[in-house]
TIDO-625084 format. One record per residue (C-alpha): x negated, y negated, z; residue in one letter; residue number from 1. Coordinates in steps of 0.5 Angstrom, whole numbers, plus 500, padded with zeros to 3 digits. Each point is the difference from the previous one (the first is absolute). Layout:
+-----+-----+-----+------+------+
:  c1 :  c2 :  c3 : resn : resi :
+-----+-----+-----+------+------+
:   X :   Y :   Z :    A :  NUM :
...
+-----+-----+-----+------+------+
//
This chain:
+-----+-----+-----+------+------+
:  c1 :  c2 :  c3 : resn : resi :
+-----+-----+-----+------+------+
: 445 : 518 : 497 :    X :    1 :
: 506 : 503 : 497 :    X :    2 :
: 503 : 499 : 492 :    X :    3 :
: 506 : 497 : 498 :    X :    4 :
: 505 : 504 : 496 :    X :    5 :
: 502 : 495 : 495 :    X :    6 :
: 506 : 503 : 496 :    X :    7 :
: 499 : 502 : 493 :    X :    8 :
: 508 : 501 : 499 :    X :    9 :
: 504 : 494 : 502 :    X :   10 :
: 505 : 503 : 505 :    X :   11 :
: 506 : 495 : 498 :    X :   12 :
: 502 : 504 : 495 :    X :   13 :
: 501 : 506 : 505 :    X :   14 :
: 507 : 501 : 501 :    X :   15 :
: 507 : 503 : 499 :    X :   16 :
: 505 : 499 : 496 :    X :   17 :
: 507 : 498 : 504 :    X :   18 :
: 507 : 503 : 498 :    X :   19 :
: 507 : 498 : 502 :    X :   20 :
: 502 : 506 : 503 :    X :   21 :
: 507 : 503 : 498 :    X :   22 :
: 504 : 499 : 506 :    X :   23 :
: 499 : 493 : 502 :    X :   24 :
: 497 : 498 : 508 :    X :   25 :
: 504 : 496 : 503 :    X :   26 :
: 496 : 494 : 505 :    X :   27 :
: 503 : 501 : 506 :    X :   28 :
: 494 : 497 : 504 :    X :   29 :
: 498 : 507 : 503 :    X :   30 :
: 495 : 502 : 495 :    X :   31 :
: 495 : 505 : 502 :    X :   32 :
: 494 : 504 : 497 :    X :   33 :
: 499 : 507 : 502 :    X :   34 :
: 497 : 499 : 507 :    X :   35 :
: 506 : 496 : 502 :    X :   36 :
: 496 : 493 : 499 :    X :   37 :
: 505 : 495 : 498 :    X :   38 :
: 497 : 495 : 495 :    X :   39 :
: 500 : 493 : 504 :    X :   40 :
: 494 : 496 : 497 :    X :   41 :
: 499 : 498 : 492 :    X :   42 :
: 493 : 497 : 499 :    X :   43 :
: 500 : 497 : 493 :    X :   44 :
: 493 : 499 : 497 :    X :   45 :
: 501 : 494 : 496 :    X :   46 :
: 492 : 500 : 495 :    X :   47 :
: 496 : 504 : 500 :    X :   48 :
: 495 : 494 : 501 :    X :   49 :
: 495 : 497 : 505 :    X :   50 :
: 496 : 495 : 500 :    X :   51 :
: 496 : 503 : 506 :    X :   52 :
: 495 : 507 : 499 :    X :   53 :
: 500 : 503 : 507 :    X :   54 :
: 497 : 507 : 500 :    X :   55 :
: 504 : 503 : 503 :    X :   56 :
: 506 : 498 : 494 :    X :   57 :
: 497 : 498 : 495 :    X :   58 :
: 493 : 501 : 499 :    X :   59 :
: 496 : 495 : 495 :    X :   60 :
: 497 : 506 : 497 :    X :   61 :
: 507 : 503 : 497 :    X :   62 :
: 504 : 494 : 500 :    X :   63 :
: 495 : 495 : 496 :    X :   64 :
: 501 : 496 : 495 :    X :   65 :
: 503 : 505 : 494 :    X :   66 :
: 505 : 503 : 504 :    X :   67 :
: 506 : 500 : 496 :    X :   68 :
: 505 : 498 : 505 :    X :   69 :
: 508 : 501 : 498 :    X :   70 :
: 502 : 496 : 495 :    X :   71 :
: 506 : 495 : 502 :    X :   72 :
: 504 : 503 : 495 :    X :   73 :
: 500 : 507 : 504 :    X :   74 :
: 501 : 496 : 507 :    X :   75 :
: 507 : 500 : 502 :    X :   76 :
: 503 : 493 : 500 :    X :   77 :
: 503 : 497 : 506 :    X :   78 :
: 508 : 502 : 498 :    X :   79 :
: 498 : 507 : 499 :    X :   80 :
: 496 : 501 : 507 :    X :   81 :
: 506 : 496 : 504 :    X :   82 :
: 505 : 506 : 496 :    X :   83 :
: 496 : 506 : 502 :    X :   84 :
: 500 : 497 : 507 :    X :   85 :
: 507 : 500 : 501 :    X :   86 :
: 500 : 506 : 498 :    X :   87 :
: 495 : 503 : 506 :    X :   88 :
: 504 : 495 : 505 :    X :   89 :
: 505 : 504 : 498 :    X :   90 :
: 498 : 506 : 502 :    X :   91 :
: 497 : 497 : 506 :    X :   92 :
: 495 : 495 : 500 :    X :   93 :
: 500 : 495 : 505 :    X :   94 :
: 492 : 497 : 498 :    X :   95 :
: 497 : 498 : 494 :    X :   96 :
: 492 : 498 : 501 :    X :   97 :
: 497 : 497 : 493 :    X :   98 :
: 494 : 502 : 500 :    X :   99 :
: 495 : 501 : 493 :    X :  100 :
: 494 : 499 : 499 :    X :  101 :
: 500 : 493 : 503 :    X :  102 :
: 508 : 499 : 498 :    X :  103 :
: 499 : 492 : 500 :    X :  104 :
: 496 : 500 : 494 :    X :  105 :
: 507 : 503 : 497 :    X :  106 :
: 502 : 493 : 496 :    X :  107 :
: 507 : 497 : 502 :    X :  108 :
: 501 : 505 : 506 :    X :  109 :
: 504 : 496 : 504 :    X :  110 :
: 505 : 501 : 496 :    X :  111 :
: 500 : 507 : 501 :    X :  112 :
: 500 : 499 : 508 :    X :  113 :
: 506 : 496 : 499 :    X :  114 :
: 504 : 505 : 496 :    X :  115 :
: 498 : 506 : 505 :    X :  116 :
: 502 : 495 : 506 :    X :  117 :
: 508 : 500 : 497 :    X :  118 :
: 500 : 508 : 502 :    X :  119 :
: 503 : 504 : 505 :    X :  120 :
: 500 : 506 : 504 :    X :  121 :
: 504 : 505 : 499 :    X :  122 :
: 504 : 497 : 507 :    X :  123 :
: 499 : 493 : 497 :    X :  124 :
: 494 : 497 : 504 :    X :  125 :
: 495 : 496 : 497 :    X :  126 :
: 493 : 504 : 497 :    X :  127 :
: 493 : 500 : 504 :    X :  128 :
: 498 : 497 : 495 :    X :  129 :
: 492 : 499 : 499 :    X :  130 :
: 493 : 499 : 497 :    X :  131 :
: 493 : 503 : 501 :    X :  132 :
: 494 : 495 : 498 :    X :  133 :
: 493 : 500 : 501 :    X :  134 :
: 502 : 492 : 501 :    X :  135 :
: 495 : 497 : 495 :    X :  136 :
: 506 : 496 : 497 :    X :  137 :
: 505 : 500 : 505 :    X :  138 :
: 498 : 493 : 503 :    X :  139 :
: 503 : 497 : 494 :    X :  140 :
: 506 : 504 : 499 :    X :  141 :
: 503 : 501 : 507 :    X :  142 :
: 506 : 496 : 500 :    X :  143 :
: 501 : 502 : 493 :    X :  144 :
: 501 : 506 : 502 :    X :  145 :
: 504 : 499 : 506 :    X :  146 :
: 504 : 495 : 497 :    X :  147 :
: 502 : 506 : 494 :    X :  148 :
: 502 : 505 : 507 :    X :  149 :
: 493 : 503 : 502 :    X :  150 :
: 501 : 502 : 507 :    X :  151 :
: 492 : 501 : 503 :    X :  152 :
: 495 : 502 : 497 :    X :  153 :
: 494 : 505 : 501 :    X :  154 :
: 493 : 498 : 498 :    X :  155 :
: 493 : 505 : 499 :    X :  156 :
: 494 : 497 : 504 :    X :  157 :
: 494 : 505 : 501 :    X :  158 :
: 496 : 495 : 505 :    X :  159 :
: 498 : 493 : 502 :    X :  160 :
: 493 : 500 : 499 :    X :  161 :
: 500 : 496 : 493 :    X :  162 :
: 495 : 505 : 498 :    X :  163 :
: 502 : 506 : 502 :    X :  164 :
: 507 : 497 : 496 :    X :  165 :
: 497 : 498 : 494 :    X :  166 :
: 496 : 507 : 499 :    X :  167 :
: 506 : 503 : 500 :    X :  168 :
: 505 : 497 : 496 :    X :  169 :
: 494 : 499 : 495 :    X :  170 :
: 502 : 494 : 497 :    X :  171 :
: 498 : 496 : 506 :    X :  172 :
: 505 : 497 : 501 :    X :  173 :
: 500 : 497 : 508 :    X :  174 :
: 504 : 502 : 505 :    X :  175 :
: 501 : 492 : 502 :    X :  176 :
: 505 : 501 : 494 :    X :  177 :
: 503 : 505 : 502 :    X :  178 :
: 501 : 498 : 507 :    X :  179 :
: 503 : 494 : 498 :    X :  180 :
: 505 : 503 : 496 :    X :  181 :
: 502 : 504 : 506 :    X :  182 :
: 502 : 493 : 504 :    X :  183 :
: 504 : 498 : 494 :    X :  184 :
: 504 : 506 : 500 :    X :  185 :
: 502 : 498 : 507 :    X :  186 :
: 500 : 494 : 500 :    X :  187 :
: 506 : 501 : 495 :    X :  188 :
: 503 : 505 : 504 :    X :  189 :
: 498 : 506 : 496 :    X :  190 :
: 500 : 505 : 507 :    X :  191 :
: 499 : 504 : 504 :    X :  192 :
: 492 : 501 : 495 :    X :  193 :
: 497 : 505 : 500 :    X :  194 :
: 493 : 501 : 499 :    X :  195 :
: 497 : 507 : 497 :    X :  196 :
: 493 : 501 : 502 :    X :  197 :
: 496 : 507 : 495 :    X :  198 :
: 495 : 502 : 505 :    X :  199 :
: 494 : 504 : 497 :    X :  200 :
: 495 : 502 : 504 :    X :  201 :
: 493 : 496 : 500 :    X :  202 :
: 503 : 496 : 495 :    X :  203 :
: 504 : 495 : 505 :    X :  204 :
: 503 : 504 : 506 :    X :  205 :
: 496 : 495 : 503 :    X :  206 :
: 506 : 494 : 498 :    X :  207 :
: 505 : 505 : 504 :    X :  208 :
: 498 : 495 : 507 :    X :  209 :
: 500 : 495 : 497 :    X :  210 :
: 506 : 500 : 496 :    X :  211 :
: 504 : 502 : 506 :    X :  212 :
: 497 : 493 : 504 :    X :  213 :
: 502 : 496 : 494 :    X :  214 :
: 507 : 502 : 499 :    X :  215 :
: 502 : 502 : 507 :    X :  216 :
: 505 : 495 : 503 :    X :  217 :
: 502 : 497 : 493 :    X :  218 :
: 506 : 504 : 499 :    X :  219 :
: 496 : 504 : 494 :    X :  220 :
: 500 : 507 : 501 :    X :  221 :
: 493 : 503 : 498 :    X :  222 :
: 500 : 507 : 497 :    X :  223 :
: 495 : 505 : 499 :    X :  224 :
: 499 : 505 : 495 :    X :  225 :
: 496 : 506 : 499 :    X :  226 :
: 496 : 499 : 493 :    X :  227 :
: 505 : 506 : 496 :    X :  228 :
: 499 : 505 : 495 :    X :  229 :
: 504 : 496 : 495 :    X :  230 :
: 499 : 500 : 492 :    X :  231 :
: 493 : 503 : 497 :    X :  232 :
: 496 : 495 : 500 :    X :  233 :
: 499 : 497 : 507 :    X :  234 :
: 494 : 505 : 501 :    X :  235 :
: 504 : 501 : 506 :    X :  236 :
: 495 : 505 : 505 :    X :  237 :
: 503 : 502 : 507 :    X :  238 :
: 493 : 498 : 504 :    X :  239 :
: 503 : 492 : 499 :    X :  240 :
: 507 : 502 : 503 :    X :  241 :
: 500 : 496 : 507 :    X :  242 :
: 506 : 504 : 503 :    X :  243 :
: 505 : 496 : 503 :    X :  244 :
: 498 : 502 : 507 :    X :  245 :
: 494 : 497 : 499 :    X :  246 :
: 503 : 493 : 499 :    X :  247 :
: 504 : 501 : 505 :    X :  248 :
: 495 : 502 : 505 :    X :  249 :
: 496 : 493 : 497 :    X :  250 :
: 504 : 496 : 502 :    X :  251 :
: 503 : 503 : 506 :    X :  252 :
: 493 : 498 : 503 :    X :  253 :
: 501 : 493 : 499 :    X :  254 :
: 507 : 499 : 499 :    X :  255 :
: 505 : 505 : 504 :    X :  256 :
: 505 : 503 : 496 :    X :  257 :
: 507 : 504 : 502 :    X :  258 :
: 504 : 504 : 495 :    X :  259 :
: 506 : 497 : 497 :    X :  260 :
: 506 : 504 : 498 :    X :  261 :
: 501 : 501 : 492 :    X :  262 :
: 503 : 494 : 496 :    X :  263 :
: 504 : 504 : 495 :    X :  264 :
: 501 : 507 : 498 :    X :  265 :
: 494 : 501 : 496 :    X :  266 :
: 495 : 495 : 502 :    X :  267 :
: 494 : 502 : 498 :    X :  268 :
: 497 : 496 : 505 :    X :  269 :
: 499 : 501 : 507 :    X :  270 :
: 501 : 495 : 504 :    X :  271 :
: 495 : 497 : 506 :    X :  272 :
: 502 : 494 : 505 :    X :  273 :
: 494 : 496 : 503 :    X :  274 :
: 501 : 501 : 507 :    X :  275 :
: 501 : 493 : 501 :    X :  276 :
: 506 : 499 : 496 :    X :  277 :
: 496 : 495 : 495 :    X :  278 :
: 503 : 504 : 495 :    X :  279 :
: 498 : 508 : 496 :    X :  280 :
: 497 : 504 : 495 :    X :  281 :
: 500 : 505 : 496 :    X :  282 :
: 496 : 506 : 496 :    X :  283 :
: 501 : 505 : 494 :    X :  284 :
: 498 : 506 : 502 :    X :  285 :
: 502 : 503 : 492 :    X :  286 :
: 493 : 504 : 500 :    X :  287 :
: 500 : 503 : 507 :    X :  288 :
: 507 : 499 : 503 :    X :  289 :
: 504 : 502 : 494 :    X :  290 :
: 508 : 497 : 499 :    X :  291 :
: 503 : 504 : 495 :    X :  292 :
: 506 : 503 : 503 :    X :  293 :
: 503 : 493 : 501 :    X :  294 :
: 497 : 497 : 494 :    X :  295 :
: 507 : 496 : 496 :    X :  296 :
: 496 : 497 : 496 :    X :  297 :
: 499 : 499 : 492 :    X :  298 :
: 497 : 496 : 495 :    X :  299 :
: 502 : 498 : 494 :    X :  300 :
: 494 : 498 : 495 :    X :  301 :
: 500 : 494 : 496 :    X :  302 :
: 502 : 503 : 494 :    X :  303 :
: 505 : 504 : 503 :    X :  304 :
: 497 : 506 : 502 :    X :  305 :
: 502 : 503 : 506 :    X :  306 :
: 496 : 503 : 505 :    X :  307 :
: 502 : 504 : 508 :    X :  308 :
: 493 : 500 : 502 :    X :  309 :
: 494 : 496 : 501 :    X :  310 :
: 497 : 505 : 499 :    X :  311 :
: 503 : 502 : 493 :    X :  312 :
: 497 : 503 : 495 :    X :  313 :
: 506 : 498 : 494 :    X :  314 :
: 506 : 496 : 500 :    X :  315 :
: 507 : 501 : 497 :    X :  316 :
: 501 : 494 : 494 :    X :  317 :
: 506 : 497 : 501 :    X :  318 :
: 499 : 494 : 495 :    X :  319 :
: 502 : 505 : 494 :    X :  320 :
: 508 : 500 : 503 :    X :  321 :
: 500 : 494 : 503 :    X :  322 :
: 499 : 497 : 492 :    X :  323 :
: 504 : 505 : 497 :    X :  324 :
: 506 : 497 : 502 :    X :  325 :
: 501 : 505 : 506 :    X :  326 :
: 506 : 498 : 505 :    X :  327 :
: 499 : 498 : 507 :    X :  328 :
: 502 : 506 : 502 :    X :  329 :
: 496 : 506 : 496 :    X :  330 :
: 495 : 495 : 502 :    X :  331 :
: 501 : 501 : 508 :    X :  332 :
: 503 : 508 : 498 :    X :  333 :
: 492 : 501 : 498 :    X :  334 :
: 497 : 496 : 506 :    X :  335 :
: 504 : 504 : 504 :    X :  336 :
: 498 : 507 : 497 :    X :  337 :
: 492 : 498 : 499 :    X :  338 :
: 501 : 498 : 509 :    X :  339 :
: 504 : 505 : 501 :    X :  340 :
: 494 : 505 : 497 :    X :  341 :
: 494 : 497 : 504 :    X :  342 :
: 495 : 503 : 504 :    X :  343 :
: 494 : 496 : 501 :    X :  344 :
: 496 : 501 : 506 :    X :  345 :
: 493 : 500 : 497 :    X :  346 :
: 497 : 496 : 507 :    X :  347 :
: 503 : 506 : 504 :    X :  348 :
: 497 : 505 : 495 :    X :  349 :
: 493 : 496 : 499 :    X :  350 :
: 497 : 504 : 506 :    X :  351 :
: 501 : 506 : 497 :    X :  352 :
: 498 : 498 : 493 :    X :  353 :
: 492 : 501 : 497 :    X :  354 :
: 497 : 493 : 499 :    X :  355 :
: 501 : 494 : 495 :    X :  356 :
: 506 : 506 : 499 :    X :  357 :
: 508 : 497 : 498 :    X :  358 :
: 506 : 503 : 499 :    X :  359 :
: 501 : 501 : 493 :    X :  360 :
: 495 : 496 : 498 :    X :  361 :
: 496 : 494 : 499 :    X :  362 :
: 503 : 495 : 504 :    X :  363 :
: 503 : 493 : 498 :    X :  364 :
: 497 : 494 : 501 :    X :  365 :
: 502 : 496 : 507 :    X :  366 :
: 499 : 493 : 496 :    X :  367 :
: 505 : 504 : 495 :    X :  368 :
: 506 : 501 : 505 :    X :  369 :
: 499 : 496 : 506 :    X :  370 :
: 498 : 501 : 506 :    X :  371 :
+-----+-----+-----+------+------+
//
């Protein structure tokens, strides 16, 4: 059995310091990095919360009852996330994915919902606007969130078993609840739902069958994803990563599948029809299939730290500028100039990298950014 690294240094506090650059970086809507990415798609972690402990996540061992969470004064509020948001649609964004922790544990959140549901892209649309959740309290707050602008939602499942679910959410909390939540966000209309599914091998790959029958013709659309490198305490071993390849050779034993074309530039999922027509699946392959070179994505923090990669190892702190009086525009001219300088693509480098290796250091915590 492996050891679990448990980090003597809180890797929140790794992070530089943001400027105003002295010209200032018009939002055209066009921006790039230096690979030529463009920035499409802002997750904005809203609490560094969660009531489940998955160990893949956050590990009872590390996050138990003395771990100091972020105080609410450090959080950013509602109207300081929407002002930043505007800046990144701005500049481009066209989705914005709350996430966390478990973002519906951040009090009064249908408030922020609905103050992000008013923006519009840089060509006047509406935002694809959205939510990741392990579903625990979903059933009761579906038609809030739809009602304050939610479009859909995207729930955390690692099984059906019972068991095999308790186990890993380590809580013991029952799939049934979760379920349910995921019937209640389509009654309500919050879709097209998604349904993420972390395989790890010999802990729940024998869910992947399973989950496929149970989701297959409801209009949900399952995904699977490779148990991933992320954060430092996840004790994350290459021998319990099931290759997306496998998953899809699993199913199509049973359940013939046909390749779908990409849903969007920089979709991290590919895309698998059944055969049959009774709907699709999809399966992250960021271990063994790296998609750094389309990757438009970045991720904002709860207190205003962002960060260009899941496999960051320090963030850029915007909270100070946003709280010192900076204007609109030197706040979008300095995430212009962080975007503009970025060259993330850990995952294409990984296979270069020596084990349990990050680039630049220790890496930040997938419960802290979102995934």
């Amino acid at each position: 059995m492996s050891e679990r690294v448990i980090p003597l240094i809180d890797q929140r506090l790794r992070s530089r310091p943001v400027a105003v650059p002295s010209q200032p970086i018009p939002a055209s809507g066009l921006l790039g990095d230096t690979l030529g990415r463009p920035l499409r798609d802002l997750r904005i972690s809203v609490t560094d919360r969660c009531n489940f402990r998955c160990s893949y996540c956050m590990p009872k061992e590390v996050f138990d009852k003395d771990y100091q969470y972020l105080p609410h004064s450090a959080l950013l509020t509602f109207e300081e996330i929407t002002r930043v948001a505007q800046q990144f649609v701005a500049h481009g964004v066209q989705k914005i994915r709350l996430t966390g922790g478990e973002p519906l544990l951040r009090k009064n959140l249908e408030i922020l919902i609905a103050q992000l549901a008013v923006l519009r892209t840089a060509d006047g649309q509406p935002l694809d606007l959205t939510l990741t959740t392990n579903g625990s309290l979903l059933a009761r707050k579906a038609q809030a969130l739809k009602d304050a602008g939610l479009q859909r939602v995207t729930v955390s499942l690692d099984g059906l078993d019972d068991a095999t679910f308790r186990a890993m959410n380590d809580v013991d909390f029952p799939v049934a609840d979760v379920l349910a939540g995921i019937e209640a966000a389509q009654r309500v209309g919050l879709g097209p739902i998604k349904v993420n599914m972390v395989v790890k091998r010999g802990t729940n790959d024998d869910q992947i069958l399973p989950m496929a029958r149970h989701f297959k013709g409801t209009g949900i659309v399952l995904r699977f994803i490779e148990y991933m490198d992320v954060g430092a305490t996840n004790g994350w071993r290459m021998d319990e990563v099931l290759p997306s390849a496998e998953v899809v050779a699993r199913l199509s034993a049973e359940l013939p599948l046909v390749p779908l074309s990409p849903a969007a530039p920089g979709e991290t999922a590919e895309r698998w029809g059944y055969a049959d027509g009774s709907g699709e699946i999809g399966v992250i392959s960021s271990v063994t299939h790296a998609f750094c070179r389309d990757c438009n994505r970045a991720r904002l923090s709860t207190e205003g730290q962002l960060y260009l990669c899941l496999f960051a190892t320090h963030g850029h702190d915007l909270r100070p500028l946003i709280r010192s009086g900076a204007s609109d525009e030197e706040l979008a001219s300095a995430i212009a100039a962080i975007w503009q300088q970025r060259d993330d693509r850990y995952s294409e480098l990984r296979a270069s990298l020596p084990p349990d290796t990050a680039v630049g250091g220790r890496r930040i915590e997938m419960s802290y950014i979102g995934g």
